[in-house]
C-alpha positions as CSV (number, residue, x, y, z in Angstrom):
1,X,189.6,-57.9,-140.9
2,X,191.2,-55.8,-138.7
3,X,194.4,-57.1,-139.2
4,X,194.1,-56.4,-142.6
5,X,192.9,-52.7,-142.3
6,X,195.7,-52.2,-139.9
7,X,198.5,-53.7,-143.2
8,X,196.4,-51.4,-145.4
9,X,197.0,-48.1,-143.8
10,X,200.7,-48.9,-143.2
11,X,201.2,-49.3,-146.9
12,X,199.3,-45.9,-147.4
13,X,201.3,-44.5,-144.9
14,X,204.6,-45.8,-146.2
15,X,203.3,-44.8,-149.8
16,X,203.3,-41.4,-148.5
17,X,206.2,-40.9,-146.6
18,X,209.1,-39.0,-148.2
19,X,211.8,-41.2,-149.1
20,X,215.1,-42.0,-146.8
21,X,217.4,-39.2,-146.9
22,X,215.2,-36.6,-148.4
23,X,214.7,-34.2,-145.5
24,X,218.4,-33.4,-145.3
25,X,219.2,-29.8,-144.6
26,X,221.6,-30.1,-147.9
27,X,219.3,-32.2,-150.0
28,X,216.4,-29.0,-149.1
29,X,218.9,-26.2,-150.4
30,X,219.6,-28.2,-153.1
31,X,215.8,-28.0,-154.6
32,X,214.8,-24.6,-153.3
33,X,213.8,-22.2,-155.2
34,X,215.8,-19.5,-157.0
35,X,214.6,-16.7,-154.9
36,X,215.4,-18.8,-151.8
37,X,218.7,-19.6,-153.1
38,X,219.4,-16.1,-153.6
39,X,218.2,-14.9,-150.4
40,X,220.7,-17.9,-148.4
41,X,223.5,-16.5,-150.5
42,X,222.8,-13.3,-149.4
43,X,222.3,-14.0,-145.5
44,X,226.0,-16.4,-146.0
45,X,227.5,-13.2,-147.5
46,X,226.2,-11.0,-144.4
47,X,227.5,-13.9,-142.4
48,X,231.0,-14.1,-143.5
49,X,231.3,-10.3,-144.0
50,X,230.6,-9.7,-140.1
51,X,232.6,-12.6,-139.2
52,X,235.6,-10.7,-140.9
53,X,234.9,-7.6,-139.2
54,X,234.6,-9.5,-135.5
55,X,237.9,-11.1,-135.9
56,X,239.7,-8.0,-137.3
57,X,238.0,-5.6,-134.6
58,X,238.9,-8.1,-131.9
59,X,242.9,-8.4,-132.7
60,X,243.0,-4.5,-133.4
61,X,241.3,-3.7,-130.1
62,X,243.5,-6.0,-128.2
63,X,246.7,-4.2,-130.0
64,X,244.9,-1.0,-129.2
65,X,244.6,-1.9,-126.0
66,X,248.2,-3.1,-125.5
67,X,249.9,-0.3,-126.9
68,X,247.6,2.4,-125.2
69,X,249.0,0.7,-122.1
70,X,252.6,1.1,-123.1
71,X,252.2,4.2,-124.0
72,X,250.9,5.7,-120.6
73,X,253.4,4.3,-119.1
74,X,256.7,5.9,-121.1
75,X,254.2,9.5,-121.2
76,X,254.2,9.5,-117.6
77,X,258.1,8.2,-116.6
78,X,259.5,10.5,-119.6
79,X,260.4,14.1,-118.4
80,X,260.3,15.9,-122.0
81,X,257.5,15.4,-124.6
82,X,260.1,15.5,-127.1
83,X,261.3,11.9,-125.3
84,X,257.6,10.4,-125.8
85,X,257.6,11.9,-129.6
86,X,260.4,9.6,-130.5
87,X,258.5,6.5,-129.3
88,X,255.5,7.7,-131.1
89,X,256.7,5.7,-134.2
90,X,256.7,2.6,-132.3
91,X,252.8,2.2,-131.0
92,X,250.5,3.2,-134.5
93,X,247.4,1.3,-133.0
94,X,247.4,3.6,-129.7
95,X,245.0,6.5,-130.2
96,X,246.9,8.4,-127.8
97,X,249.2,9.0,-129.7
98,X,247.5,10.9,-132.6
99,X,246.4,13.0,-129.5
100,X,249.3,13.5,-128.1
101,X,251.4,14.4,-131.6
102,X,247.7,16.9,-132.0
103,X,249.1,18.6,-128.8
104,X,252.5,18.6,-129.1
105,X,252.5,20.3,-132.9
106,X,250.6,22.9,-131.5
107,X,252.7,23.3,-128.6
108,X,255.8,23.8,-131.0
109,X,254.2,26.0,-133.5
110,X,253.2,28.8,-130.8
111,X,256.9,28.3,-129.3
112,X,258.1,28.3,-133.0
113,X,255.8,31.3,-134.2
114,X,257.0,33.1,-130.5
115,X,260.6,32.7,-131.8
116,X,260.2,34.5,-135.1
117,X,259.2,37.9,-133.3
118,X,255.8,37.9,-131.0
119,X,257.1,39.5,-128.1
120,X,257.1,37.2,-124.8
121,X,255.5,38.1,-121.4
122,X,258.0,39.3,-118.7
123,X,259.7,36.3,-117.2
124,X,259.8,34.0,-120.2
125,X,263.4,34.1,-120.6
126,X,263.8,30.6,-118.5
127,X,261.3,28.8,-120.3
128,X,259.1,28.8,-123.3
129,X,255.3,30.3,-122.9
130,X,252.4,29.1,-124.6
131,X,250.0,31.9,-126.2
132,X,246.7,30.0,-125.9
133,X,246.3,27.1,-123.7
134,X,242.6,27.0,-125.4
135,X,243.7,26.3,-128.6
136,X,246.1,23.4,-127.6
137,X,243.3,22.1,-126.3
138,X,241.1,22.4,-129.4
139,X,243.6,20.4,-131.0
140,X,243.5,17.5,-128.3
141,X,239.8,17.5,-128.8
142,X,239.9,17.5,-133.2
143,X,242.6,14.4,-132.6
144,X,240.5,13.0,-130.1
145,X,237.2,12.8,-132.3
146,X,239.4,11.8,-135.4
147,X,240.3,8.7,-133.7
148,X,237.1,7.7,-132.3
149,X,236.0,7.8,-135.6
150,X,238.7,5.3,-136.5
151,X,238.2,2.9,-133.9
152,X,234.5,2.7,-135.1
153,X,235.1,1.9,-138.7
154,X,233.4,-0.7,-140.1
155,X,231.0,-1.0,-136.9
156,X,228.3,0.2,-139.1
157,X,228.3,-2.6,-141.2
158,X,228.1,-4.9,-138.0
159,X,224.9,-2.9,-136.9
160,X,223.2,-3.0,-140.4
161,X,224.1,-7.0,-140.5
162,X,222.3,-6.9,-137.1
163,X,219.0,-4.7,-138.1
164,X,218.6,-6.1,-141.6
165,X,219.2,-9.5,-141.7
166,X,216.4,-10.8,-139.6
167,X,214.4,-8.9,-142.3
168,X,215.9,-10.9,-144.7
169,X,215.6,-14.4,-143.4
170,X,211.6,-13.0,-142.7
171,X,211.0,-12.0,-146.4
172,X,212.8,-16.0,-147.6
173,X,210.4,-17.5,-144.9
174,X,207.6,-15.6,-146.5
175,X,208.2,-16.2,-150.0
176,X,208.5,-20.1,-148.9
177,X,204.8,-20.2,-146.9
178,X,203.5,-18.4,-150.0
179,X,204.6,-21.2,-152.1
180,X,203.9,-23.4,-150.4
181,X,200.4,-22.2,-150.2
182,X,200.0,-22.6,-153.9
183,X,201.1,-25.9,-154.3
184,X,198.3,-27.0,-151.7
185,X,196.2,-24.8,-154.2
186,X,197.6,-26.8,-157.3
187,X,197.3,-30.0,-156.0
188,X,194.5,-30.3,-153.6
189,X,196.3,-32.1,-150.7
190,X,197.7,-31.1,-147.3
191,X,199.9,-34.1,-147.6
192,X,202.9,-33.2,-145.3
193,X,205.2,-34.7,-148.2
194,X,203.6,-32.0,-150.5
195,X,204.4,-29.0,-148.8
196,X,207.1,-29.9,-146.0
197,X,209.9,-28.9,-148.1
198,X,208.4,-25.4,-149.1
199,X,208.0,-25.1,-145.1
200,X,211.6,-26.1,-144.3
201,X,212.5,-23.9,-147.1
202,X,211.4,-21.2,-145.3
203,X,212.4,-22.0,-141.7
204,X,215.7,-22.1,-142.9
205,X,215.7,-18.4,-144.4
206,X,214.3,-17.8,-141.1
207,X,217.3,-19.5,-139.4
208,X,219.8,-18.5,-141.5
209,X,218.7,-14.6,-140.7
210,X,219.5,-15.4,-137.3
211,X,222.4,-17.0,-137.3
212,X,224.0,-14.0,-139.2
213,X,222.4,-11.3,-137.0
214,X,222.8,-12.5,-133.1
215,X,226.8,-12.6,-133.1
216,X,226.4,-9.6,-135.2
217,X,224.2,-7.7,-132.2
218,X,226.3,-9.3,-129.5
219,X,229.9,-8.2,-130.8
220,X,228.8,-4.8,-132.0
221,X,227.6,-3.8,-128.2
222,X,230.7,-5.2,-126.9
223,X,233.0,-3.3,-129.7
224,X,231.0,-0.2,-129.3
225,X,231.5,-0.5,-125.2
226,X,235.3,-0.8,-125.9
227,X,235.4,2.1,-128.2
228,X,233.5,4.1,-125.2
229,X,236.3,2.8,-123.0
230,X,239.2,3.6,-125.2
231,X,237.3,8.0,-125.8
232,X,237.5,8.0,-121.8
233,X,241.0,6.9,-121.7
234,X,241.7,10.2,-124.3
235,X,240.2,12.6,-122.5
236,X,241.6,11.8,-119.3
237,X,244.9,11.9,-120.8
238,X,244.1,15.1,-122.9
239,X,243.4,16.5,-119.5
240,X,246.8,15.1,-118.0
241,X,248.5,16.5,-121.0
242,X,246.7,19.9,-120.4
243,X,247.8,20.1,-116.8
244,X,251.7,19.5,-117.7
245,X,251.3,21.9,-120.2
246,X,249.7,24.6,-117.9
247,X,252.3,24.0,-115.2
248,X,255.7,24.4,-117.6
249,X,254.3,26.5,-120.4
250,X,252.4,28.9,-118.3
């Protein structure tokens, strides 16, 4: 007798068990709903977007870095800013250089605008002098800001990946409990093979939020630390440049 209740509730359990191969993570995206699909396709599109950005932000920071390096070093061997002006062509990714061709046009249109008639202080017949020191520096500062702002383009989108998709993968995971609910509702059973695949439905939203939105976090506060690094680079040197031009055009 109890050997044969035993073989009976094997066979109910067997009965009810899903069949081979019908848990896979493919074979659940495959049936999901609509809504679910939609919200995946959204949190893959986040994904790869972000992805795109980390790998472009990486190998520009890296040339960024490079060049910023070469550049300090010809700046501080060279003896004339015109010399450093003629290698300016040859580092684009350096923001120092957009700072130091801000400086240097102001420097030559006060020397250029004291050539056509503003009368020079006594004793500037040896060398060129400047009219404002203030406003060269104004101009180091506008350069400085503008590229800042270009090393943090496209950082945004890393932060919003970051903050939103979580939200996203939440309202999939939500949307997947709720149906879930209401096909215990429809059907009267609690059967794990009746609403498993709504709940792995909407773990996966869950999971796929995730996934797009922790290497999102993680690079943005490294980029945004490198960006901090590369500002302090350009205002020490706006305030090197500042001093050599105080000494010689003062």
């Amino acid at each position: 007798m109890y050997t044969f209740g035993s073989s009976f509730l094997a066979l109910q359990v067997q009965d009810a068990a899903p069949p081979a191969g019908s848990g896979g993570m493919l074979q659940i995206l495959l049936e999901s709903s609509p809504l679910s699909q939609i919200v995946l396709a959204i949190l893959i599109a986040f994904s790869i977007a972000s992805w795109a950005i980390i790998l472009f932000k990486t190998i520009s920071y890296r040339a960024v870095d490079r060049q910023t390096r070469t550049f300090l070093d010809v700046f501080r061997r060279s003896q004339k800013f015109s010399d450093v002006q003629a290698i300016c062509p040859s580092l684009p990714s350096s923001p120092l250089v957009g700072v130091f061709q801000a400086g240097y046009a102001e420097i030559t249109a006060q020397f250029r605008q004291a050539g056509q008639g503003t009368a020079s202080p006594p004793g500037s017949s040896s060398r060129p002098i400047l009219k404002s020191l203030e406003a060269v520096d104004r101009a180091l500062i506008r350069a400085a800001t503008a590229e800042v702002n270009k090393l943090e383009r496209k950082l945004t989108f890393l932060a919003t990946t970051a903050s939103v998709t979580p939200f996203i993968g939440l309202f999939g995971t939500v949307v997947g409990i709720t149906l879930s609910f209401q096909q215990i509702g429809a059907t009267g059973s609690t059967n794990l093979a009746v609403v498993g695949p709504g709940i792995s439905e909407a773990l996966i939203a869950t999971a796929a939020g995730l996934f797009a939105a922790i290497p999102a976090v993680v690079f943005y506060n490294h980029f945004v630390h490198r960006v901090k690094d590369f500002s302090a680079t350009m205002d020490d040197f706006a305030l090197e440049f500042l001093n050599i031009a105080e000494r010689n055009f003062t």
